[in-house]
Every structure is written in C-alpha cells, then in structure tokens.
C-alpha positions in Angstrom: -22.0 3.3 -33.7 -19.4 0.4 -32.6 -20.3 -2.0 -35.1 -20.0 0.5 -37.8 -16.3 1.1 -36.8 -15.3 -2.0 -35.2 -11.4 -1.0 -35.5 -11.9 2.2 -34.0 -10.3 3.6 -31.2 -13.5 4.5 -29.5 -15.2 1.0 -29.9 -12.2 -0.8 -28.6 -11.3 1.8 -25.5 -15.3 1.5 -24.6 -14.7 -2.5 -24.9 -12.0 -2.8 -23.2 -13.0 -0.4 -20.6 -16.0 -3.0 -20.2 -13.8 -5.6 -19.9 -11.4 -3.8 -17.3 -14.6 -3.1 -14.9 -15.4 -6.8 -14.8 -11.7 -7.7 -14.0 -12.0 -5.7 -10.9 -14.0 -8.0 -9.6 -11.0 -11.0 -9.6 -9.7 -10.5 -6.3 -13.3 -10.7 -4.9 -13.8 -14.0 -6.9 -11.0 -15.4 -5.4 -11.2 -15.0 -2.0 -14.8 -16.3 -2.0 -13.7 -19.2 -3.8 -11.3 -20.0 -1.2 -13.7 -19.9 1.6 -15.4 -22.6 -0.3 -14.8 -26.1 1.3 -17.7 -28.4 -0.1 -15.8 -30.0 -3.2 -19.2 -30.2 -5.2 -20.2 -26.4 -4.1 -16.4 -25.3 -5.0 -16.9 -26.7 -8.6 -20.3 -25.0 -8.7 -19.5 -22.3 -8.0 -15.8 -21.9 -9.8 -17.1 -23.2 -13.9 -19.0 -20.0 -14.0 -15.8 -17.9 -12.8 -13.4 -19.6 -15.1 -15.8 -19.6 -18.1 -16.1 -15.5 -17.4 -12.6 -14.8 -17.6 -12.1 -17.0 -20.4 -14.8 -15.1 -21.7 -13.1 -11.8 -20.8 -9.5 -12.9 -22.2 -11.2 -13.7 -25.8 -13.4 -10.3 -25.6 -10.1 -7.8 -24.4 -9.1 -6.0 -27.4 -10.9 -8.0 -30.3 -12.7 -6.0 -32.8 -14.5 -9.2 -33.7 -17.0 -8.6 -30.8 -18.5 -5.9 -32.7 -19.0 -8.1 -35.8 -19.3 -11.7 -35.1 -20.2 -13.9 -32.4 -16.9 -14.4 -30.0 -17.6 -17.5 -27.6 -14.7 -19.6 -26.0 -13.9 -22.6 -27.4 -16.1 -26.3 -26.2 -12.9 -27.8 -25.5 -11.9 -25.1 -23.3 -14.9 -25.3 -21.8 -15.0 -28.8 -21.2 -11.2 -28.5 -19.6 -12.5 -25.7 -17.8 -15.1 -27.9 -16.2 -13.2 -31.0 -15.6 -10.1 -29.4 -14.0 -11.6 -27.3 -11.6 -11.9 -29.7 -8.7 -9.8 -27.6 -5.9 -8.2 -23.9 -5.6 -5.1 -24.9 -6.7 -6.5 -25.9 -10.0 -8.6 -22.7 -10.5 -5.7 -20.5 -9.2 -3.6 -22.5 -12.2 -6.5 -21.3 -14.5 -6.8 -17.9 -13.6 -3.3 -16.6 -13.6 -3.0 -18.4 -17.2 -5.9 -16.8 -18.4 -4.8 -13.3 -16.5 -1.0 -13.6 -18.5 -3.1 -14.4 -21.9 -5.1 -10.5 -21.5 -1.6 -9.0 -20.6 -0.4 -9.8 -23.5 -3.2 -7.9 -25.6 -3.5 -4.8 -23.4 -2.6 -2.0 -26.4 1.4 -0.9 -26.2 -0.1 2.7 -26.7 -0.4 4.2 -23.1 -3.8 5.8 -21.7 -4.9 5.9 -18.8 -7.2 2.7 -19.3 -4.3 0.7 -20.1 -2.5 1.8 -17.2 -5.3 0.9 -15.1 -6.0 -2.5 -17.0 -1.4 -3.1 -16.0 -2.5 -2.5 -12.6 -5.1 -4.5 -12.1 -2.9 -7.4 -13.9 -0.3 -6.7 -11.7 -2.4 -6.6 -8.6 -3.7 -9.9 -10.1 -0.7 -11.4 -10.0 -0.2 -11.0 -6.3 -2.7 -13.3 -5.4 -1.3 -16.1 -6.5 1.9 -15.3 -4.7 
C-alpha cells in the first residue's frame, strides 16, 4: 500500500513512526559507547552507530524510501569511519546528525511529532 502512495500521510506517519522507535534507542547507544575504553573496540563498535543514524536522518520524512533506494552517501561514510576515533568525535557526529532530523520533523502537530520533539530534545541533553 506505501509504495502506491508514497506522499501519503499514512506512509510517511508509519515511516516516520519507524524511524522514531529506533531513535529511542540513542541514549542507550551512547552510554555504552562511553563505557568503551579500547580505541580499536570503540571504533568498532561506533561506525555501525553513526552509519544508523545517518541512515535514520536520510530515511525521516522522505517519500523516496518508498520508491527508490535511499543509502547515505560513500563520502559520508568514509568521514563517518575515519573520524570516529574517540567519544568526543562520535558525540560531534551525533548531535549534528540529531539537528539534521529536527529540521524535517513535519510543522503539522500529532502526537508522533511531538514525541519525535521529545526525543530530540532529550537527545540534546546528552551532549550537555
């Protein structure tokens, strides 16, 4: 049914909704990678958290998903993996990529854009 209305309301709210669930998780990301203090088991284990919400930021909102392939881009992967070396770096990473899906949560308000503004917000805090 999605890909047949790829601009609908319903495909985009289940999307997103999709999307929101898995940025739950963030907080729980972070605080394991901060436990982390082998520099080669840090970077193995942060590429595949920066390359999800990367992932996430270019899924949020895009009607393309139903359509087309929607990947990040190699470069940005390639940054990804070379800049990743410590927390400080990865915490850089992730509150860019967190400001990038606040900007495309829908002005409309329902109650899954409220909770995706909360989450973002809640976000936020741990990088304070």
């Amino acid at each position: 049914q999605f890909h047949q209305d790829p601009n609908g309301q319903q495909s985009l709210e289940c999307l997103n909704h999709m999307v929101m669930d898995s940025f739950s998780h963030l907080s729980d990301v972070i605080q394991y990678l901060r436990l982390i203090k082998h520099p080669k088991i840090f970077e193995f284990c942060a590429i595949p958290q920066l390359m999800a919400i990367a992932t996430l930021v270019q899924l949020y909102n895009n009607p393309l998903v139903f359509t087309s392939v929607v990947k990040i881009r190699k470069g940005l992967a390639c940054k990804l993996m070379l800049n990743c070396s410590d927390i400080k770096q990865v915490e850089y990473y992730f509150s860019l990529f967190i400001s990038k899906i606040e900007k495309k949560i829908p002005k409309y308000s329902n109650i899954n854009n409220k909770q995706m503004q909360e989450l973002i917000n809640k976000s936020k805090q741990l990088f304070n």
